[in-house]
Structures are given as structure tokens and as C-alpha cells.
ROPA-154455 format. One record per residue: x, y, z of N, C-alpha, C, O in turn. Coordinates in steps of 0.1 Angstrom, whole numbers. Atoms other than C-alpha are relative to their C-alpha. Example, Ala and Ser with C-alpha at 12.3 -4.5 7.8 and 13.67 -1.06 7.14 Angstrom:
BEGIN
+-------+-------+-------+-------+-------+-------+-------+-------+-------+-------+-------+-------+
|    nX |    nY |    nZ |   caX |   caY |   caZ |    cX |    cY |    cZ |    oX |    oY |    oZ |
+-------+-------+-------+-------+-------+-------+-------+-------+-------+-------+-------+-------+
|     9 |   -12 |     0 |   123 |   -45 |    78 |     9 |    12 |     0 |    19 |    12 |     7 |
|    -9 |   -11 |     0 |   137 |   -11 |    71 |    -8 |    11 |     8 |    -3 |    22 |     9 |
+-------+-------+-------+-------+-------+-------+-------+-------+-------+-------+-------+-------+
This chain:
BEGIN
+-------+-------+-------+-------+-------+-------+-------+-------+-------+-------+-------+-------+
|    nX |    nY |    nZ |   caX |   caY |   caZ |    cX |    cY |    cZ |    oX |    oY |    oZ |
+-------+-------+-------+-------+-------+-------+-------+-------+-------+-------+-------+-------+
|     8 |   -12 |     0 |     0 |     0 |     0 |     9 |    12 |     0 |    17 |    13 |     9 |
|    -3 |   -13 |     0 |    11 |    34 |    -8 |    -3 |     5 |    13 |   -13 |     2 |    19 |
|     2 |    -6 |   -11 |    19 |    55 |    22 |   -10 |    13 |    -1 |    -4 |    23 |    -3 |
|     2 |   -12 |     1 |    -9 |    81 |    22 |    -2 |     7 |    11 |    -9 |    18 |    11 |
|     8 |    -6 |   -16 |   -13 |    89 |    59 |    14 |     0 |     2 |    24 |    -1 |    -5 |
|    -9 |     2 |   -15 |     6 |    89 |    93 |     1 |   -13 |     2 |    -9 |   -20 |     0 |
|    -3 |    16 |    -3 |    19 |    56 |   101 |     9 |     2 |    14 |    19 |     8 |    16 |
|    -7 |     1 |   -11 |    25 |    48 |   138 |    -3 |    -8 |    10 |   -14 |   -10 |    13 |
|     3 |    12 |    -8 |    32 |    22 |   164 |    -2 |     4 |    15 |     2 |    14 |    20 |
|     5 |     1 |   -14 |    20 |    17 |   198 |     9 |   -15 |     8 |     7 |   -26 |     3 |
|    -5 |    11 |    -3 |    42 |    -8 |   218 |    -7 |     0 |    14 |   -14 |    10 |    18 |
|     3 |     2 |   -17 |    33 |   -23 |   256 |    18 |   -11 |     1 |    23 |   -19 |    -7 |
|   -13 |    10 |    -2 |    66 |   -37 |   273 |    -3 |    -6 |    13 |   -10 |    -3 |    23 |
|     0 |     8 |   -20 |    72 |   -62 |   302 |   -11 |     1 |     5 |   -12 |     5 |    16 |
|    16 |     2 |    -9 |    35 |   -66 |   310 |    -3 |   -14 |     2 |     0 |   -24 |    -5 |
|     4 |    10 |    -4 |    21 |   -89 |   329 |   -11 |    -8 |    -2 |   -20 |    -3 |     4 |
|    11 |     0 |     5 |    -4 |  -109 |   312 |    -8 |   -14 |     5 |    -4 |   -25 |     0 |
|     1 |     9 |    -4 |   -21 |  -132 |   329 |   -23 |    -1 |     4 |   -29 |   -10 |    11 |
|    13 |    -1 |     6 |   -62 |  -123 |   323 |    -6 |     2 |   -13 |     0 |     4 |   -23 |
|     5 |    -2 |    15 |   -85 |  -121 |   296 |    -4 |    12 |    -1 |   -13 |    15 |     6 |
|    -1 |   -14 |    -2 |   -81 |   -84 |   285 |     2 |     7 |   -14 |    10 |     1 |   -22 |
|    -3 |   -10 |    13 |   -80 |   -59 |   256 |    18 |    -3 |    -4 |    27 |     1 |     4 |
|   -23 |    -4 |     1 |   -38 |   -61 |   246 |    -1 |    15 |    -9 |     7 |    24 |    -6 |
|     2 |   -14 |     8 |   -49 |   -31 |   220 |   -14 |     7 |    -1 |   -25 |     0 |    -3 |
|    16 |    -7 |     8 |   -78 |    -4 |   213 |     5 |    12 |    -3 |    11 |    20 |     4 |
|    -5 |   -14 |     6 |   -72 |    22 |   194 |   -15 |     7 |    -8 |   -22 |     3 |   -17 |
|    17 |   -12 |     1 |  -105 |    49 |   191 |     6 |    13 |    -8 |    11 |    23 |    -3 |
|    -4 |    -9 |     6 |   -97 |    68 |   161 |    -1 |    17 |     4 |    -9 |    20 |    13 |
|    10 |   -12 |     0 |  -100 |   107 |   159 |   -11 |     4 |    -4 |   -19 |    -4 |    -9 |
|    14 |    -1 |     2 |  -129 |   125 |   155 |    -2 |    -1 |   -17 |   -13 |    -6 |   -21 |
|     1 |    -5 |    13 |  -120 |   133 |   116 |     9 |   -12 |    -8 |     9 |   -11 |   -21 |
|    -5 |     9 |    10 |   -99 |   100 |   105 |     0 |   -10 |     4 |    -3 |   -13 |    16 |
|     6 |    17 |     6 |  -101 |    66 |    93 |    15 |    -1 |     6 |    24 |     7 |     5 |
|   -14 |    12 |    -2 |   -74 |    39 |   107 |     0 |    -7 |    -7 |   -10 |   -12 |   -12 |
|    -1 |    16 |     9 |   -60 |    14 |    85 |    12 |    -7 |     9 |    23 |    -2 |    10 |
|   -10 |     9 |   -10 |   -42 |   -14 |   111 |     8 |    -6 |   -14 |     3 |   -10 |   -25 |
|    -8 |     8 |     9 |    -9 |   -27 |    93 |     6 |    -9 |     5 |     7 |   -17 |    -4 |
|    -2 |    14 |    -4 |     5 |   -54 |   117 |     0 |     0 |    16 |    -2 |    11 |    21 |
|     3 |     4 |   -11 |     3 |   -68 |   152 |    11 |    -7 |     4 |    12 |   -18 |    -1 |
|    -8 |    14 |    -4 |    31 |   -84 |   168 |    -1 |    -3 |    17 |    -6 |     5 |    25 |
|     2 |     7 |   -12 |    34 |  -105 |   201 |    12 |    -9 |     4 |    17 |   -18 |    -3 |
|   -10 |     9 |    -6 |    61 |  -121 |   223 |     4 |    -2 |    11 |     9 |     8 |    15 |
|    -6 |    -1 |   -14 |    71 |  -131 |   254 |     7 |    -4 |     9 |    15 |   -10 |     2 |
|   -14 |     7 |     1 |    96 |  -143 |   274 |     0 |   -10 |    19 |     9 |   -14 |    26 |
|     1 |    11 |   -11 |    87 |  -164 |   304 |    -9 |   -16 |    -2 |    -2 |   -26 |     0 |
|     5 |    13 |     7 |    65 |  -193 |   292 |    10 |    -9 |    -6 |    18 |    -5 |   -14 |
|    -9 |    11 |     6 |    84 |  -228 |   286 |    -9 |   -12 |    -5 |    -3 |   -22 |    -8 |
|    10 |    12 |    10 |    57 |  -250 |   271 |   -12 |     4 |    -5 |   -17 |    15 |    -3 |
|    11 |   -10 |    16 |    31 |  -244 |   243 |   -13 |     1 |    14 |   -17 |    -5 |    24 |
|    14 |    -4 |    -7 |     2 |  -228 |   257 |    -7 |     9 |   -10 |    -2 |    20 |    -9 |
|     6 |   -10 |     6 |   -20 |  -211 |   233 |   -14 |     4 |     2 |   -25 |    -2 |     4 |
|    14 |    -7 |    -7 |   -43 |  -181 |   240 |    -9 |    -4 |   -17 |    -5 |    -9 |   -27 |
|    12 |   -11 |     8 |   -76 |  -169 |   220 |     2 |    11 |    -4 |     4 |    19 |     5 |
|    -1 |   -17 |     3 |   -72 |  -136 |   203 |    -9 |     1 |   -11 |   -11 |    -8 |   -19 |
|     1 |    -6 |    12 |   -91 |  -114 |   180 |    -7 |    13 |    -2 |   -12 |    20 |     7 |
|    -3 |   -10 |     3 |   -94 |   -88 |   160 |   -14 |     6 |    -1 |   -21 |     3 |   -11 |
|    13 |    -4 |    -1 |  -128 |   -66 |   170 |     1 |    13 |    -5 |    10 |    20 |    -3 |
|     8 |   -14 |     4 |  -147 |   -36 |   152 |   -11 |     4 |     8 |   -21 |    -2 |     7 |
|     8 |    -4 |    -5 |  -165 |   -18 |   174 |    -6 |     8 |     1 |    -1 |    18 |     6 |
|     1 |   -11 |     0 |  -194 |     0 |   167 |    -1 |    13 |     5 |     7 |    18 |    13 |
|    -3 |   -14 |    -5 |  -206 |    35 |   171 |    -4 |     5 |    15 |    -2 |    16 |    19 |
|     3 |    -1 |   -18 |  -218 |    31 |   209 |    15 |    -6 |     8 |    17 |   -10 |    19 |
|   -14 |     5 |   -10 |  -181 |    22 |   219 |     1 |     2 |    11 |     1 |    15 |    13 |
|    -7 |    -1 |   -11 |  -170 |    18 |   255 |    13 |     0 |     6 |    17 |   -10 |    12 |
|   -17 |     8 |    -4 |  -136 |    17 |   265 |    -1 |    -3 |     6 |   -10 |     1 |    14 |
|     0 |     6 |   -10 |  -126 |    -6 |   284 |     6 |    13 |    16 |     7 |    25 |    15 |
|    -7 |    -5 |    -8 |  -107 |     2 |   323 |     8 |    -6 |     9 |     1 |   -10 |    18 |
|    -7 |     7 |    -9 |   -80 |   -13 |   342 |    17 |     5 |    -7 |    27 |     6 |     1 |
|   -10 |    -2 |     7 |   -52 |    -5 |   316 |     7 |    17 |     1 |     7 |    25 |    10 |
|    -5 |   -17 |     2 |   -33 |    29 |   301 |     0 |     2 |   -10 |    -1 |    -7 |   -18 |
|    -1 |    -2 |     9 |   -30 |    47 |   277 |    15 |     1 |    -7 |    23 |     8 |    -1 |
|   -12 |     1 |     2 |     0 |    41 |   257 |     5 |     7 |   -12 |    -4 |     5 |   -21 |
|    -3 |    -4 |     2 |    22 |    61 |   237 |    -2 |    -4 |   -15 |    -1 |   -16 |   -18 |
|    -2 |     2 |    13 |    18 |    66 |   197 |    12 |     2 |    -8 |    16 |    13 |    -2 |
|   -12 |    -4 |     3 |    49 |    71 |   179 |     3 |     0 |   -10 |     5 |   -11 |   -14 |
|     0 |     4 |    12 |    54 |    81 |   147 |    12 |    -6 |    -7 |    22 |    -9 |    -1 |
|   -14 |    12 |     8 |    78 |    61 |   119 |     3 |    14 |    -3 |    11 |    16 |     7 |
|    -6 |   -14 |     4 |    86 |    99 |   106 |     5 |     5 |     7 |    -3 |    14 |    10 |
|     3 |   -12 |    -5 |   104 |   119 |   130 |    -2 |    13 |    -2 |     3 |    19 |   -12 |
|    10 |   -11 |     1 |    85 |   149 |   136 |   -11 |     2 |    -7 |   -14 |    13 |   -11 |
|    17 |    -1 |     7 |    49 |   140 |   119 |    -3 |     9 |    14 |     4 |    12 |    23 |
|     6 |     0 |    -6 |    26 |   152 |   136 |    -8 |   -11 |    12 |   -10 |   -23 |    11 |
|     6 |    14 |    -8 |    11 |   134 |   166 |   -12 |    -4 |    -1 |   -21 |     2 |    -7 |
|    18 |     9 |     8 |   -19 |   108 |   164 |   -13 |     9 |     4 |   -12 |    16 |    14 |
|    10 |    -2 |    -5 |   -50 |   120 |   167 |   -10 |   -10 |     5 |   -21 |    -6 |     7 |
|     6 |    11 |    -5 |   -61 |    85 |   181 |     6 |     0 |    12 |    15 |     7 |    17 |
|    -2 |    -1 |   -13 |   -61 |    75 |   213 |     6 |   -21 |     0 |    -4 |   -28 |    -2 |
|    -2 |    11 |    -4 |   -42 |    38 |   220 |     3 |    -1 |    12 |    12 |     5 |    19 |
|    -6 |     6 |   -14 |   -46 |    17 |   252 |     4 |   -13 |     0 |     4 |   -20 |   -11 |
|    -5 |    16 |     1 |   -35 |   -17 |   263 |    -1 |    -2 |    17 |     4 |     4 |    26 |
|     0 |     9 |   -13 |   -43 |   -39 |   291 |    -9 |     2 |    11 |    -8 |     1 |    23 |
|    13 |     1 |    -4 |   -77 |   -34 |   297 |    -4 |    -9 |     6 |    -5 |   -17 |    -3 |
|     6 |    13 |    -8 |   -91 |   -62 |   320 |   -16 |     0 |     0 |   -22 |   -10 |    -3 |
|    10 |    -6 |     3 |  -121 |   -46 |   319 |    -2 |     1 |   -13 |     1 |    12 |   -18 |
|     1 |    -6 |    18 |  -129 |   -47 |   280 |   -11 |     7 |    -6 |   -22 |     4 |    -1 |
|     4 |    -4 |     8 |  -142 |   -25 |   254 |   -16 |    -8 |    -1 |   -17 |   -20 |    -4 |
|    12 |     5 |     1 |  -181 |   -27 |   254 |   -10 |     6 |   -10 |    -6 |    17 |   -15 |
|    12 |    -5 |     9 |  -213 |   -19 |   232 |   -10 |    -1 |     3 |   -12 |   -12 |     7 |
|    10 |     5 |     6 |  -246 |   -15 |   230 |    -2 |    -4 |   -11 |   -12 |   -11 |   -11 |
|     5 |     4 |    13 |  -247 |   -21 |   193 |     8 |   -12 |     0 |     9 |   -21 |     9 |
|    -4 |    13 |     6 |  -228 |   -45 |   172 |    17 |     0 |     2 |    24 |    10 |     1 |
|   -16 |    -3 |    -2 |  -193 |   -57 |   179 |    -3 |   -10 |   -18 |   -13 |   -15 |   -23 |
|    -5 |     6 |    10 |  -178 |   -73 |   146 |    16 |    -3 |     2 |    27 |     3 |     3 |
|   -16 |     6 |    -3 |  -151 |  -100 |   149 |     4 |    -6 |   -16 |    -1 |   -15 |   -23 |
|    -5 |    -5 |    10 |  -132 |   -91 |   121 |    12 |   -14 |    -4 |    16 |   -17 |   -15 |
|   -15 |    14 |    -3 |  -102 |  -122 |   128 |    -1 |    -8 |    12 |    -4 |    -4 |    23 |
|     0 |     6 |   -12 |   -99 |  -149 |   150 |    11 |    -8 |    -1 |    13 |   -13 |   -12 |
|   -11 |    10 |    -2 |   -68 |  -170 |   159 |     5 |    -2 |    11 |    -1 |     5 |    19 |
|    -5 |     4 |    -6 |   -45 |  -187 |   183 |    16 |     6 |     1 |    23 |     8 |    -9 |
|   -14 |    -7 |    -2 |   -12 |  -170 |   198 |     4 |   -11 |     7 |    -1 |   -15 |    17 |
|    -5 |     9 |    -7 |    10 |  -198 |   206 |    17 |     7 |     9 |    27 |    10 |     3 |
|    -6 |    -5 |   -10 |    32 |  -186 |   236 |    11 |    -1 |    -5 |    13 |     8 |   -13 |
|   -12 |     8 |     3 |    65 |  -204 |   228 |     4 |     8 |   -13 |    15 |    12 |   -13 |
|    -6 |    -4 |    14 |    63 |  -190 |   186 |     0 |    15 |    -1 |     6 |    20 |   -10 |
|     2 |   -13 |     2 |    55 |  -154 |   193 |   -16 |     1 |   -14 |   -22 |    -7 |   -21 |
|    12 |    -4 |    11 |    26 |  -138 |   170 |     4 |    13 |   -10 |    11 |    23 |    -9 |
|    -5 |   -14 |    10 |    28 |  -117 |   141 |   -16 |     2 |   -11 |   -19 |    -7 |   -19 |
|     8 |    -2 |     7 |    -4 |  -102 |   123 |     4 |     7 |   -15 |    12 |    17 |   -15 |
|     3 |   -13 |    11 |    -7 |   -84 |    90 |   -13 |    -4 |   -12 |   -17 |   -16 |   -13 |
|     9 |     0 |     4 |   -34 |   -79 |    67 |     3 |   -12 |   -12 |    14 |   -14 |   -16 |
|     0 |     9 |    12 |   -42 |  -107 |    39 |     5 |     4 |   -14 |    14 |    -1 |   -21 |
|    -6 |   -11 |    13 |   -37 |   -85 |    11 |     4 |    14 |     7 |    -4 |    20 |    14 |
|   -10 |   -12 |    -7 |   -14 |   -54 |    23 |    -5 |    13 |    -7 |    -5 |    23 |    -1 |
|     7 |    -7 |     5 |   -32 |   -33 |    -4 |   -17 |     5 |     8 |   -24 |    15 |     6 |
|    14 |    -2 |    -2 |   -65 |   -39 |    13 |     0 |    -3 |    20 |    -8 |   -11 |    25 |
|     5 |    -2 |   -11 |   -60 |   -31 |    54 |    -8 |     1 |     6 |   -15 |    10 |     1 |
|    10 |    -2 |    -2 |   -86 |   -33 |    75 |    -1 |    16 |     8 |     7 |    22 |    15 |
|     4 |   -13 |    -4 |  -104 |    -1 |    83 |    -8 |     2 |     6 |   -19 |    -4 |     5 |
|     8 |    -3 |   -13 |  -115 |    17 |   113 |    -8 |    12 |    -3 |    -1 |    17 |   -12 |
|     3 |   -14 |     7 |  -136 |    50 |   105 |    -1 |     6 |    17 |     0 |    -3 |    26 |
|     3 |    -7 |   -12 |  -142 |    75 |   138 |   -15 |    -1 |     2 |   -24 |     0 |    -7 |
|    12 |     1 |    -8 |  -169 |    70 |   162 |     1 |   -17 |    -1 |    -8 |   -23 |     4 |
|    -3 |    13 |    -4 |  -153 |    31 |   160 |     8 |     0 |     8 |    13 |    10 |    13 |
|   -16 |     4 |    -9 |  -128 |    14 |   181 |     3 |   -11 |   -10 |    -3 |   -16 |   -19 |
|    -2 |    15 |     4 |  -107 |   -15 |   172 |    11 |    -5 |    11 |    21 |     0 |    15 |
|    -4 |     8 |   -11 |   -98 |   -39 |   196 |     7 |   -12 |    -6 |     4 |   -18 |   -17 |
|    -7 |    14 |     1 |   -70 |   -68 |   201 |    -5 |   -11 |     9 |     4 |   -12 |    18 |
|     3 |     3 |   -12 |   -86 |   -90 |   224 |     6 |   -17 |     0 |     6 |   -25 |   -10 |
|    -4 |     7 |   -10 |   -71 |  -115 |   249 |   -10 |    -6 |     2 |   -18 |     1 |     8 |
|    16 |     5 |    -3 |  -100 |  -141 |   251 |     4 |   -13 |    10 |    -4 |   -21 |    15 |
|    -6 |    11 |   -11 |   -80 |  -165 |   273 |     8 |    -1 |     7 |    19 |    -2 |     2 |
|   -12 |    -8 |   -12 |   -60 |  -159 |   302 |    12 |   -12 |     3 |    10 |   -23 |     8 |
|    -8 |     5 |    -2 |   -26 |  -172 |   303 |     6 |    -1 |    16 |     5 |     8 |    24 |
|    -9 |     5 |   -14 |    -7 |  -186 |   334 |     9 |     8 |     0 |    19 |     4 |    -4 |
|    -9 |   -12 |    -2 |    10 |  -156 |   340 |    13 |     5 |   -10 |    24 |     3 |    -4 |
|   -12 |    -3 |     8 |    35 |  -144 |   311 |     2 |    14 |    -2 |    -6 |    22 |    -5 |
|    -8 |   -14 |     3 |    57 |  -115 |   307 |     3 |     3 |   -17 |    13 |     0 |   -24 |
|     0 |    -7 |    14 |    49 |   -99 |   273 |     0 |    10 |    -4 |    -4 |    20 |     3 |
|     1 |   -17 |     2 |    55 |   -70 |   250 |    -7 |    -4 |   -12 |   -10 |   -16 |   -13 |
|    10 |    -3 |    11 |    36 |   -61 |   218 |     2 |    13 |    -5 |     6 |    21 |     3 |
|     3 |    -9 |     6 |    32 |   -36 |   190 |   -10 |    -2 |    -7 |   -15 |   -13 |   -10 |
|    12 |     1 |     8 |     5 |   -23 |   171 |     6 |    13 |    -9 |    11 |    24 |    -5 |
|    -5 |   -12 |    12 |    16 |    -4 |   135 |   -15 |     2 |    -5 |   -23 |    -7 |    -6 |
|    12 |    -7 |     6 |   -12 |    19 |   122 |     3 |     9 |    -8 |    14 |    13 |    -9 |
|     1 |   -14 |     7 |   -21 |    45 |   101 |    -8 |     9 |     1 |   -17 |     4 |     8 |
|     6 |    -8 |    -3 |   -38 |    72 |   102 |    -1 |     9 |   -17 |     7 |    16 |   -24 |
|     4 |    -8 |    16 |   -55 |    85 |    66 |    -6 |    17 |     2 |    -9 |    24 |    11 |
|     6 |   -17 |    -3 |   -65 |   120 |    61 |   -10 |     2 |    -4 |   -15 |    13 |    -3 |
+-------+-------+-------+-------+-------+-------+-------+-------+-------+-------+-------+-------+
């Protein structure tokens, strides 16, 4: 895909993960569209396969954020873009709720031991968040306590 936006990652380090919890939500701004470019995952205390639940939620226009987490730092690949107009957290325990419709966008298995790595099917065709969405990474199965980090690469269209 042609760069036409802001492109920027969100990392979480050395967390402790050991509930079933948001790992990402990113609640665009008021005026632009997200396009998510990859997802990675890894961590470094786990010594035999254990794999969680994850996936990849659209949530509509009645979004909740979740609460137990923080908000975590955007950062652009450019230095000196401008900063996001999105808001990313991670490690929500409390997750991301609706009245309306969630839409589970991806579903798969993070196996402890291989690390995880997302990206879109076709790289041309990202999936997209528009404002007044969220999009969530969600943790649907709680690991036996592991020490993990993560990034989330995005963009931000104009």
C-alpha cells in the first residue's frame, strides 16, 4: 500500500499478562479513518506451548472503553509527523463494550513459545476503522501468568 497517511506504532513492554483483557484499542479521531498494518506479540517467560484466544474486534458507534489498563504512547515512523489524533490503550481487564454491534473481524491462536505476528491478507487492502469506531485486540483466554511486549503499526488517513 502506498503511504498516504501517518503511520504509527503503539508498543506495551514487560506486562504482565495473565487475564483475559484488551492487549490493543485504538479509538480513532474525531476526523480520520485507521488502517491497522500489523500486530506483533512475544514473550519471554512461558516454557511450554500454551495457546491463548485472540481477536481482531470492530466496534461500533456506541463504543465503551474498556478500564484497568493505560494509555499508551503513539509514535510516529517519521520523526517529527505530527502526533496521532487516536487515542491507544492496552491492558484493559475490563474490555471494550457496546450496545450495538461488535464485529469480529479475525480470530486465531497466539501460541506462547512461537511469538505472533499479524498483517493484513492483502497489504493493499487493510482493514479499516472509520471515527466514532474502536478496534480492539482482544485476549480471550488468560494465560498462566506471562511476561509480554507487543506492537500495534497503524495509520492514520487524512
Amino acid at each position: 500500500m502506498a503511504v498516504s497517511g501517518r503511520i504509527y506504532t503503539s508498543p506495551f513492554v514487560g506486562s504482565t499478562l495473565s487475564a483475559v483483557q484488551d492487549l490493543f484499542n485504538i479509538s480513532p479521531g474525531a476526523t480520520r479513518v485507521i488502517a491497522l498494518l500489523s500486530i506483533t506479540l512475544g514473550q519471554v517467560t512461558a516454557t511450554s506451548i500454551a495457546n491463548q484466544k485472540l481477536r481482531i474486534r470492530r466496534i461500533g458507534v456506541t463504543a465503551v472503553v474498556g478500564s484497568g489498563g493505560a494509555t499508551i504512547p503513539s509514535n510516529p515512523y517519521v520523526a517529527g509527523d505530527a502526533a496521532a489524533t487516536a487515542t491507544v490503550r492496552s491492558g484493559d481487564t475490563t474490555q471494550a463494550s457496546t450496545a450495538g454491534v461488535y464485529y469480529d473481524m479475525w480470530a486465531d491462536q497466539w501460541n506462547l513459545l512461537n511469538g505472533f505476528l499479524w498483517v493484513p491478507q492483502n497489504v493493499n487492502r487493510p482493514l479499516l476503522i472509520k471515527p466514532s469506531e474502536m478496534l480492539v485486540l482482544s485476549l480471550d483466554s488468560a494465560p498462566s501468568s506471562v511476561v509480554a511486549s507487543g506492537s500495534i503499526t497503524w495509520e492514520e488517513l487524512p
